[in-house]
VMD Tcl script that draws the C-alpha trace (Angstrom):
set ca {
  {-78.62 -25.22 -0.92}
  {-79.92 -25.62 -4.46}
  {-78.25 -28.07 -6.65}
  {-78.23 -28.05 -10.61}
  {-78.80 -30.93 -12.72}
  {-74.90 -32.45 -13.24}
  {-74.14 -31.75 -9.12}
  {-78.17 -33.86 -8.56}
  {-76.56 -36.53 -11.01}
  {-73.36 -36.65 -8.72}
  {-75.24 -36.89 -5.51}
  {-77.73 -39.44 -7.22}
  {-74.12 -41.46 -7.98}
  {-72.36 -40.85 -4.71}
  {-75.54 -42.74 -3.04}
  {-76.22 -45.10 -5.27}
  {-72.10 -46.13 -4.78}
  {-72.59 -46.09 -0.78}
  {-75.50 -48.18 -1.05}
  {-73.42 -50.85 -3.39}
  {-70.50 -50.63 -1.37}
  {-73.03 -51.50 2.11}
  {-74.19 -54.02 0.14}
  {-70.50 -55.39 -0.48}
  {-69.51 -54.87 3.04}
  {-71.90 -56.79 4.51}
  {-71.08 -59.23 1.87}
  {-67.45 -59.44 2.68}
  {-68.89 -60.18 6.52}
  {-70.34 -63.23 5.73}
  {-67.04 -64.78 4.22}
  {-65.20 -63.68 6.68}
  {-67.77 -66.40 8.88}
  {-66.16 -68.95 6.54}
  {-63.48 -68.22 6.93}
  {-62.51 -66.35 3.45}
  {-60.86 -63.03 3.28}
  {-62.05 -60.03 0.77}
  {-58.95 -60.76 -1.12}
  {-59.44 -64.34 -1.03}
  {-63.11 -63.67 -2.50}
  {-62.09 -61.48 -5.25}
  {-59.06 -64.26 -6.50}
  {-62.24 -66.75 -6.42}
  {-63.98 -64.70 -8.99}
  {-60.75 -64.35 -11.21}
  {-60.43 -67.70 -11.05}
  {-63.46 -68.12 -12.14}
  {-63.20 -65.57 -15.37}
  {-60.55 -68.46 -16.10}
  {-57.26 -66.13 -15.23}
  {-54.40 -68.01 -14.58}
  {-52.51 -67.29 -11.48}
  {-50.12 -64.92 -13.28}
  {-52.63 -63.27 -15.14}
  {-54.72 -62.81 -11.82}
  {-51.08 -61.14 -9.97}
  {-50.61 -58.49 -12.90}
  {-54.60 -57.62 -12.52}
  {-53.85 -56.95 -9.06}
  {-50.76 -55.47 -9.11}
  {-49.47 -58.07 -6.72}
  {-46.65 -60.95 -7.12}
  {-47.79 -64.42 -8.56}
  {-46.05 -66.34 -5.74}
  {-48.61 -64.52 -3.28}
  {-51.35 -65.41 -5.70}
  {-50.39 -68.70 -5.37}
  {-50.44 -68.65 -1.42}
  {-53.82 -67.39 -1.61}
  {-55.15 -70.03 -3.81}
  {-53.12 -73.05 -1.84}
  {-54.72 -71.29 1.66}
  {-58.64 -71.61 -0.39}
  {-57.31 -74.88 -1.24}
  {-57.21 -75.49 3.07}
  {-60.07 -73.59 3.91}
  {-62.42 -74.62 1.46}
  {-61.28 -78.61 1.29}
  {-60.75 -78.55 -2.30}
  {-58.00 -80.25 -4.24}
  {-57.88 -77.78 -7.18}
  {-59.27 -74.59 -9.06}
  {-62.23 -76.99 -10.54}
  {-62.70 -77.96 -6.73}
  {-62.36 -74.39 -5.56}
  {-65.01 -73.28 -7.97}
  {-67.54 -75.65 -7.32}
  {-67.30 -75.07 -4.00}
  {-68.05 -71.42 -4.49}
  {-70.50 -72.20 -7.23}
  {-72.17 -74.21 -4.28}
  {-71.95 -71.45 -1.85}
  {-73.41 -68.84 -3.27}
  {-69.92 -67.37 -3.76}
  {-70.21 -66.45 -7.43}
  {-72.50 -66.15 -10.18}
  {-72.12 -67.39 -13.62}
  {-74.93 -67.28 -16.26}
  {-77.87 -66.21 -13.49}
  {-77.24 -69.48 -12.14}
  {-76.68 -70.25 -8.35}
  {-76.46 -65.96 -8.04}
  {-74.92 -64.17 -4.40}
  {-76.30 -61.43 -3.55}
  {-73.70 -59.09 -5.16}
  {-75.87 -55.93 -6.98}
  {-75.39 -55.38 -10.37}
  {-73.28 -51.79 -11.23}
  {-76.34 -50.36 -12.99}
  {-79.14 -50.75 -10.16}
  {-80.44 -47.56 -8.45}
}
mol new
graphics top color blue
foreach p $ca { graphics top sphere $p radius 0.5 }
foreach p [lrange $ca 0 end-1] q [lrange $ca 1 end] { graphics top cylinder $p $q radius 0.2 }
display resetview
């Protein structure tokens, strides 16, 4: 089969995304070891873009009383008291990255 440029620059996208999304999945793996869930994960890092709980249930298209379950259930897993506890424990983690400091190993949207 012989491809032309835009259908290349497709296929070039469509692996680039599987690779990112392996990357993620095995990501997603290792909280699960602690215990996390993928939703869980992705409230941490609204939380940390300083969303409020409501703000984080519209972005989600979920109810802010199930927000709020998620955060109280990090609050048990993770031993933290509050969202300042909850973040340094990710911070300390590896969990999430702010300013190239203390980075996962998330990939960035623009590499290969």
């Amino acid at each position: 089969m012989v491809y032309n440029g835009d259908e290349i620059d497709k296929l070039n996208y469509y692996k680039k995304r599987a690779v990112q999304m392996q990357m993620v999945d095995e990501e997603v793996n290792n909280f699960d070891m602690m215990g996390l869930s993928a939703r869980e994960m992705e409230i941490i890092d609204l939380v940390a873009d300083g969303l409020t709980n409501q703000e984080i249930a519209v972005k989600l298209t979920i109810s802010k009383r199930t927000v709020d379950n998620h955060v109280s259930n990090m609050f048990t897993k993770t031993g933290s008291k509050n969202r300042v506890a909850l973040l340094n424990w990710a911070m300390d983690n590896g969990k999430i990255c702010r300013d190239g400091f203390n980075c996962c190993s998330l990939p960035d949207s623009d590499q290969n």
